[in-house]
Structure formats: structure tokens, C-alpha cells
N, C-alpha and C positions, 0 to 999 in steps of 0.2 A: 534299388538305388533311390535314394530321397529326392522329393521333386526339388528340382534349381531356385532358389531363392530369390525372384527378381524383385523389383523397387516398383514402388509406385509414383514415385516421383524423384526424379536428380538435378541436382541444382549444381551445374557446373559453369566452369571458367572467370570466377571470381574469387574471392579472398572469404572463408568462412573462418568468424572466433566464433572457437568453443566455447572462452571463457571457463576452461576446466582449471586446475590447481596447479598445473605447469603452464598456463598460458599459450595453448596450441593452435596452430593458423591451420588453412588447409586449403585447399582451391576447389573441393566439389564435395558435397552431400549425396548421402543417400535413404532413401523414408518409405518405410514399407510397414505396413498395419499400423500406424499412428505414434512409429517408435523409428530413431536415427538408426542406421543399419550398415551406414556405411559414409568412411569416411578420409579424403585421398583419391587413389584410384577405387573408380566404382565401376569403372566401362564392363566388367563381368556381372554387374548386380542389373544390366537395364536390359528388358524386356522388351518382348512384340509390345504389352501394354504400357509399360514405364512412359510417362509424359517427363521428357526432360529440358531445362528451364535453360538456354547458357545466359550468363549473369551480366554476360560484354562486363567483366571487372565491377563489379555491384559487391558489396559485403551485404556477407548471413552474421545474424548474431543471435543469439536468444530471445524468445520473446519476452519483451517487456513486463514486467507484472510491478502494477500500479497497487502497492499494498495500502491506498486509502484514497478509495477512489468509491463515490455512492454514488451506485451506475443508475437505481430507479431513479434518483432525484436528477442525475446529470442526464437521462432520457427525457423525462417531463419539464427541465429549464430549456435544455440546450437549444437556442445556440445560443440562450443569455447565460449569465454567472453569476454567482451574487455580490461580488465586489464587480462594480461596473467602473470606468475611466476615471469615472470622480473620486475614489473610494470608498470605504466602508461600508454598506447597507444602498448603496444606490445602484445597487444591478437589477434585473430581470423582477419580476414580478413572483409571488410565491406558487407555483403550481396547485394542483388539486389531482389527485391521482384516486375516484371513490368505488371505483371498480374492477375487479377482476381483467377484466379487458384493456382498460387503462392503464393499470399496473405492468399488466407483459407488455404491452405495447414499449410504456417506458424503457423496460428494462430490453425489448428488442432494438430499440433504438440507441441505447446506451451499447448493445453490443455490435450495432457498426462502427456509432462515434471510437469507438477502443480497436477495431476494427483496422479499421483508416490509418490507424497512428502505428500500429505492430505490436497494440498489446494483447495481451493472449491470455495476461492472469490478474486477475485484481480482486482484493478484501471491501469488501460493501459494512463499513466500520459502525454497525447499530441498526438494528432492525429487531423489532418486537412490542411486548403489549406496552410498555413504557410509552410509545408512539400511538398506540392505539385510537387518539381521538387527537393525535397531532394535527397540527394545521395545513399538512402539506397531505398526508398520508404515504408520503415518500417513505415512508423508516417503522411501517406498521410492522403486523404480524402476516397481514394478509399481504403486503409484498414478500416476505419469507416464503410462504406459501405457494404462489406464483411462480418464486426462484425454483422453488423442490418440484413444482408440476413442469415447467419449461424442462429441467435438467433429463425427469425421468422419459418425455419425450424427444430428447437428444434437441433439443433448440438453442441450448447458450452456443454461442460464439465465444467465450471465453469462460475458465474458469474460473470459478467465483469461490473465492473464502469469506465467510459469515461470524462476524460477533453480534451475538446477541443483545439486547439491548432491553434493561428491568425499569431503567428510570427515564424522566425527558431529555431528548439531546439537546444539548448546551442549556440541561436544565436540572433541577431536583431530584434527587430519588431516595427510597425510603429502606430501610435493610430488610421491612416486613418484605416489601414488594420486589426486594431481591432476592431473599430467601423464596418466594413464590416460584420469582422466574426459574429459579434454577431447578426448581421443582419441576417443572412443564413438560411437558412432551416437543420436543426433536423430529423435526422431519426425518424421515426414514429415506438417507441419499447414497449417490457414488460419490464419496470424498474428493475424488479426481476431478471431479468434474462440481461439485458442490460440497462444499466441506462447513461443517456448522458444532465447530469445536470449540469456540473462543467466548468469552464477554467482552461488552465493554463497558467502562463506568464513568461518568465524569464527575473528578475532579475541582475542578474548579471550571472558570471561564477563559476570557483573557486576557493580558495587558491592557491593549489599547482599549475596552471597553470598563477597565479598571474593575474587572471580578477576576481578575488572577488571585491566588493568595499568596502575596509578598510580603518577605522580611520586611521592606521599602517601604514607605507610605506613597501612593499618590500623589499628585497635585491638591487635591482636596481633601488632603491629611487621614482616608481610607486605606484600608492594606488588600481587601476582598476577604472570602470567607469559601470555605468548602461549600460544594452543593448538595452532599450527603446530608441529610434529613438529622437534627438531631438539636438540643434546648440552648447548648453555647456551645464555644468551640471544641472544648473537650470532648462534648459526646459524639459531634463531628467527625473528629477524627478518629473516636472507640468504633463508629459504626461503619466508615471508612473500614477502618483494619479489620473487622468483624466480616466486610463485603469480601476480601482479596482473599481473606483465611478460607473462608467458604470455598469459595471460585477454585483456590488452589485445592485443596483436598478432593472437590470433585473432581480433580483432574483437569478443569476445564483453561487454556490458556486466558492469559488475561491481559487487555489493550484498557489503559487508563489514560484519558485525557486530561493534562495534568499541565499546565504551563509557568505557573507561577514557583519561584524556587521553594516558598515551603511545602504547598502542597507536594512538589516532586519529593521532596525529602519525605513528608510523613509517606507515599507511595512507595518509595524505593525501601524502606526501613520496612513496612508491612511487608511486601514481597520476599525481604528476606529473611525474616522473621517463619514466614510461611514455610519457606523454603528450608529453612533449618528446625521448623518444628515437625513438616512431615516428608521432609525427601521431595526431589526429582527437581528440576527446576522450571519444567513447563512454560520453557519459550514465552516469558511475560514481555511485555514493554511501554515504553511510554509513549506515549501519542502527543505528537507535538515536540514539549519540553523547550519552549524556548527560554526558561531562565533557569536550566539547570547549572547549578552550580559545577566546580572543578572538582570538589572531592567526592562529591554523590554521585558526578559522571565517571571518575575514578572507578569505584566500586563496582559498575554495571558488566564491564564482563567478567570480574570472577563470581556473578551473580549468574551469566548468563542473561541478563534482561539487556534489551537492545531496544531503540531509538528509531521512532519512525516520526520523518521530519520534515518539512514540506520549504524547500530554500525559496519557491517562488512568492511564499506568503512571507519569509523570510524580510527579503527586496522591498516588497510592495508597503510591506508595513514596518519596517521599521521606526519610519519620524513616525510614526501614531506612540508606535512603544514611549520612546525619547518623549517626545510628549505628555504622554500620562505617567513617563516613572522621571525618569532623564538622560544626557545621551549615555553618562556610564553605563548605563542599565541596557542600553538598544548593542553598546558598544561588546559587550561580554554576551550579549543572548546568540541566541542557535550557535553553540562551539563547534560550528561541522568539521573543522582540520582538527580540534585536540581530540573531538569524537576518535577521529579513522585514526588518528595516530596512536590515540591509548586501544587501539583493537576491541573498540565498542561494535556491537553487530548494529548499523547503521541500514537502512530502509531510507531512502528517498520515494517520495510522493508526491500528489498532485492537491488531492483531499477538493476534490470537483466534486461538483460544478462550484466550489466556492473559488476556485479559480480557475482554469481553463485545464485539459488533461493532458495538455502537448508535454511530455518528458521533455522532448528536444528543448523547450525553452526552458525549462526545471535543473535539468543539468549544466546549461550555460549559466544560470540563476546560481549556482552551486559556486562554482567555478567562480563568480563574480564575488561572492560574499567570504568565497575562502582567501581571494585574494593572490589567486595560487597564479603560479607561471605558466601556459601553457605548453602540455606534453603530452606523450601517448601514455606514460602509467599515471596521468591526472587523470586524461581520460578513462582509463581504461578501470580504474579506483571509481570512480563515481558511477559509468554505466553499469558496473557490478552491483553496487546499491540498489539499483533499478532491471537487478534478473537475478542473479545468485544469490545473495543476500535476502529480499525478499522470498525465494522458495525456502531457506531456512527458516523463514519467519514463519512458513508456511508449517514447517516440519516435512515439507516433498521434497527437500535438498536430491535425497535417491533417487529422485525419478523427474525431477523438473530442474529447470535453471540453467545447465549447461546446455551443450550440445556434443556431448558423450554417445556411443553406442552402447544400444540399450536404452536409454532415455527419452524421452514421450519427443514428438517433434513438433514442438512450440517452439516458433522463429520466424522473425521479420529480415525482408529484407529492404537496404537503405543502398540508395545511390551511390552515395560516395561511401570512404572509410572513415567511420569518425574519429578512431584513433590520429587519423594523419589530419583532423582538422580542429581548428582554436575554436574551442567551446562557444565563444559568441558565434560560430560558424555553422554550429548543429541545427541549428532552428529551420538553416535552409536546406538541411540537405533531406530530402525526399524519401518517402517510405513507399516502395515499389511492389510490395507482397505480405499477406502477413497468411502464418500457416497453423492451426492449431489441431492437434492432435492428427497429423499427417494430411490435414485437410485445407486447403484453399482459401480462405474465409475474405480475404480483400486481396485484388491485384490491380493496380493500377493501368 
């Protein structure tokens, strides 16, 4: 007879979502080898050893996964930011991160700050030789390195997805030195746990610092320019599409920071140019995107390319936008309700430490700028952004996101329910556990 299956851990007498594709409640989990195993009645899955958790009415949900979140840089600021009270550029001072030591250290402290909050999965958006003599050495090669040593000694606290990174962030890059990077050698990892699949390229900059590249003119009669290496705009954007064409045929996914609406345009027209020249669609997106237009957001999912968008920086900067372009312009950016309503794959984010990683405030942020009514399928749309949506982004939809049996057991648990509370309400309600891979990682 087969030995009894019992649980390592059971988390009962509360309200757990699934967040699966019928929208499933339940009152008690069960998690055994770092996989859901049971769910409902579990009283047959618990053991001499089982540790089991009652909730006194607490909701389980999925664990968070913050798909643009730069955990070394947000380890070496923290607890500053780099937009501080005043705005723009008046935060935290720039860290120095020049050694091995300093590096983990970072990125061990990035994975409590993520910890603390219930997130359990985040995309670290650039890291490589592009950064290599950057000023921070947050976004090097030798943090990537660091990431794949930590992973192979089982020390991340969350899992971490990796774009790679050819050129400088929020800076220049050249097609020689992306055609290099992509050349390079790949940390040899457990995807699951460190996954190093993606690029990422930028684009342009941004509005309020008027290097987006817009139809509009500025204030100061400039429109911005790509930062693609190249003699005028044309070759710009030939060496642009030349980057994405690469990326894609390698296989490799591909996250372009892209905010201004022409760059989105020449971006999204590469992408599916690619896409139509050599097959598969390899989960691309844009990063950022606040002045995507209506009919280029249109096109994105029968592209398959999805939107990863950050509503806190949204709020925060908008009169900067208005400012440097004007308010129609601040008035139509980040379309997050035509986003979810035309069935864009949407990613909400933090993109910390340029802002703080708290989701709870990110989704109320959300909720503010969509303008929306408060409800449990407002809520219940937007926390998906911020777990199910992002594992697709991941391409781990199979195996992360919900909280399915069978499925890895990444999940925080929060105080209250936040379905039954008004988004401006989230910020207060309490993250009491958070559990990654059937393990324990913060409890209050």
C-alpha cells in the first residue's frame, strides 16, 4: 500500500482565491513538497508533522509577482527611492554596489523588502555588460552572476526573471553591441527559480524628461529621438528593428521600454513584422507605454504582446507629463480601462525602487487613474495583473499564478479580503505570511 500523503503545511479557517479561470473561493489549503495539494477539505492530508496555520478569517491569494521590479538596486537604495516627496530626481542618493559581497548582500535584502509585502515572483528588467561600468553597478553582469550563484545555493527568497541588458539603461545602445550581447554566454540555471530568457532594449526615455519620442513637440518645440545608436532618425529606427528581428529569431522574449507613441509604434510594427517573418509570438511587451496610442493598443493582443505598466508612476507624474507635452496628452496616457477592456495581457508593476514596491498602493493607484467604481471584479481584474497575468508574462502560467493543485505554492497571506474592500483601502490591509515554494519566507 502507498505511503499517506500528508501536508506540510495547512492553512485553514479562512477564505482562499485561487484566482483560477472559474474564480474559485475555498476555506483551507494544503502544500506539500513546495506544490498546492489540496484544497477544501484537507483534514485527511494533515500529519503528526503537518504545521497547521487557522487564518481566524485572513484570505490566501497568490503570491504577488512584481514583473518590474530591480531587486539589486531596490536592496542597495532601500528604504530611499529615487523620486523622493519633491519629485523627479530628488530621492535617495545613487548607491555603489563594487563587489561580489555587496551585490548578494543587495539582492538578499531586496528579497526580504519583497518578502514583507507577499511577493514571491519579480522580473529584475536589465542587467548586463551594457551596465558594465554603470554608475550604480546595480544592473552589471556581475549582479546576474551573483543572481545564478545565490539561486544554485537555494538563497533567493523569490523568484526572479531576468532581461538581459546590451545597451545603457535609460541610455544608448549600439546593434554591434547587441548583436554581441546576444552572442554571450547564459548562466547555466533552474528557470524556476532564476529564469534568464528575455532582453531588454530601450527605446526611447520619457515624457516628463522630454526624451520620449513623440508625434507632439514639447514645450521647447523637441519631439525626443530613439536611443538606438544610429546617423539620423532613419537608421534609428532600421537598427531598432534590426535589434527586435534578432531577439526574436533567437527565441529570446523581448521587454522594450518604449513610452513615447512613436516609438511604441515603430516597436509594436517591428514586433510584428518579426512575428510574421519567422513564427511563434514569444510573449514580447512594452514596458511602460504611457502614450500608446488607441489603434496600436488595439493590435496588441492579436499580436500576443502585452503591457507592463506601472499606475503608481502613472499618479505621481502625470502634471510633469501635462507639462512637458499638455494636459490632452497626460489626459489619454496609460489607457489602463481601454487596456483590460480590449483584452490586452496587462502586468501591473512597481519598477522600484524608482518608486516604492508596495502593490497595495499600486492597485489603489490603478483603481484611481481608471476611475473605476469600486467592486469585487474591479478588484479582483486588477490583483490578477499583479499574479496570473504576470506568470504569463513569465511563460510559468502552468505552474505559477494560481493556486491550483498541482501548482508551485507561492502565496501571501492578507488580513482582510481585499475583494470586499475599496481600493483606497488596500494600502491598509496587512500582509500576515508570505510562502514561496511551500516554504515560509515572512510571517508576521
Amino acid at each position: 500500500m502507498a505511503d499517506k500523503i500528508t501536508a506540510d503545511l495547512v492553512l485553514t479557517g479562512g477564505t482562499v482565491l485561487t484566482f483560477d479561470a472559474a474564480g474559485t473561493e475555498s476555506t483551507a489549503l494544503a502544500v506539500a513538497g513546495g506544490r498546492v495539494i489540496g484544497l477544501g477539505d484537507v483534514d485527511h492530508l494533515v500529519g503528526p508533522d503537518t504545521r497547521v496555520v487557522d487564518l481566524y478569517g485572513r484570505t490566501v491569494l497568490p503570491g504577488i509577482n512584481d514583473s518590474h521590479l530591480h531587486g539589486a538596486w531596490l536592496g542597495a537604495l532601500w528604504p530611499g527611492t529615487l523620486m523622493g516627496a519633491g519629485g523627479m530626481g530628488e530621492g535617495a542618493a545613487a548607491p555603489q554596489l563594487t563587489s561580489p559581497a555587496e551585490r548578494r548582500a543587495a539582492i538578499t535584502k531586496a528579497g526580504d523588502i519583497v518578502a514583507a509585502l507577499g511577493i514571491t515572483s519579480y522580473t529584475e528588467p536589465g542587467l548586463g555588460p551594457g551596465e558594465d561600468s554603470g554608475q550604480t553597478g546595480c544592473f552589471s553582469t556581475g549582479v546576474l552572476d551573483e543572481y545564478a550563484a545565490m539561486a544554485a545555493e537555494g538563497l533567493l527568497r523569490a523568484r526572479v526573471t531576468v532581461l538581459r541588458l546590451f545597451g545603457e539603461l535609460d541610455g544608448p545602445s549600439t546593434l554591434a553591441d547587441f548583436e554581441r550581447g546576444m552572442a554571450s554566454r547564459v548562466p547555466a540555471t533552474d528557470p524556476r527559480w532564476l529564469d534568464i530568457t528575455g532582453v531588454k532594449i530601450f527605446a526611447d526615455g520619457i515624457p516628463p524628461m522630454r526624451s520620449a519620442w513623440t508625434h507632439r513637440c514639447y514645450a521647447d518645440g523637441s519631439q525626443g529621438h530613439l536611443l538606438v545608436d544610429g546617423t539620423d532618425p532613419a537608421e534609428r529606427e532600421a537598427n531598432l528593428r534590426k535589434m527586435i528581428d534578432l531577439a526574436h529569431r533567437a527565441g529570446a522574449q523581448i521587454g522594450v521600454h518604449a513610452t513615447g507613441d512613436r516609438s511604441i509604434e515603430v516597436t509594436v510594427s517591428a514586433m510584428a513584422d518579426a512575428i510574421e517573418a519567422h513564427g511563434h509570438a514569444g510573449r514580447h511587451y512594452l514596458i511602460h507605454g504611457d502614450l500608446v496610442g488607441p489603434d496600436v493598443l488595439a493590435r496588441l493582443p492579436g499580436l500576443g504582446i502585452g503591457l507592463n505598466t506601472q499606475p503608481g508612476i502613472a499618479v505621481l507624474t502625470a502634471p510633469w507629463l501635462a507639462a512637458a507635452l499638455d494636459e490632452d496628452a497626460a489626459a489619454g496616457a496609460w489607457p489602463l480601462r481601454r487596456a483590460l477592456d480590449l483584452g490586452v495581457r496587462v502586468c501591473l508593476s512597481s519598477d522600484a525602487p524608482v518608486i516604492e514596491p508596495d502593490w497595495r498602493r499600486w492597485v489603489a493607484a490603478a483603481a484611481e487613474w481608471m476611475a473605476a467604481a469600486p467592486s469585487p471584479e474591479l478588484m479582483r481584474h486588477l490583483l490578477r495583473a499583479y499574479t496570473v497575468t504576470p506568470a504569463v508574462q513569465d511563460g510559468a502560467e502552468s505552474w505559477k499564478g494560481t493556486l491550483e493543485i498541482g501548482k508551485a505554492a507561492d502565496l501571501c497571506v492578507l488580513e482582510a479580503n481585499p475583494l470586499h474592500a475599496a481600493p483606497a483601502d488596500l494600502p491598509h490591509i496587512g500582509v500576515t505570511m508570505t510562502v514561496v515554494d511551500g516554504r515560509v519566507v515572512f510571517e508576521a
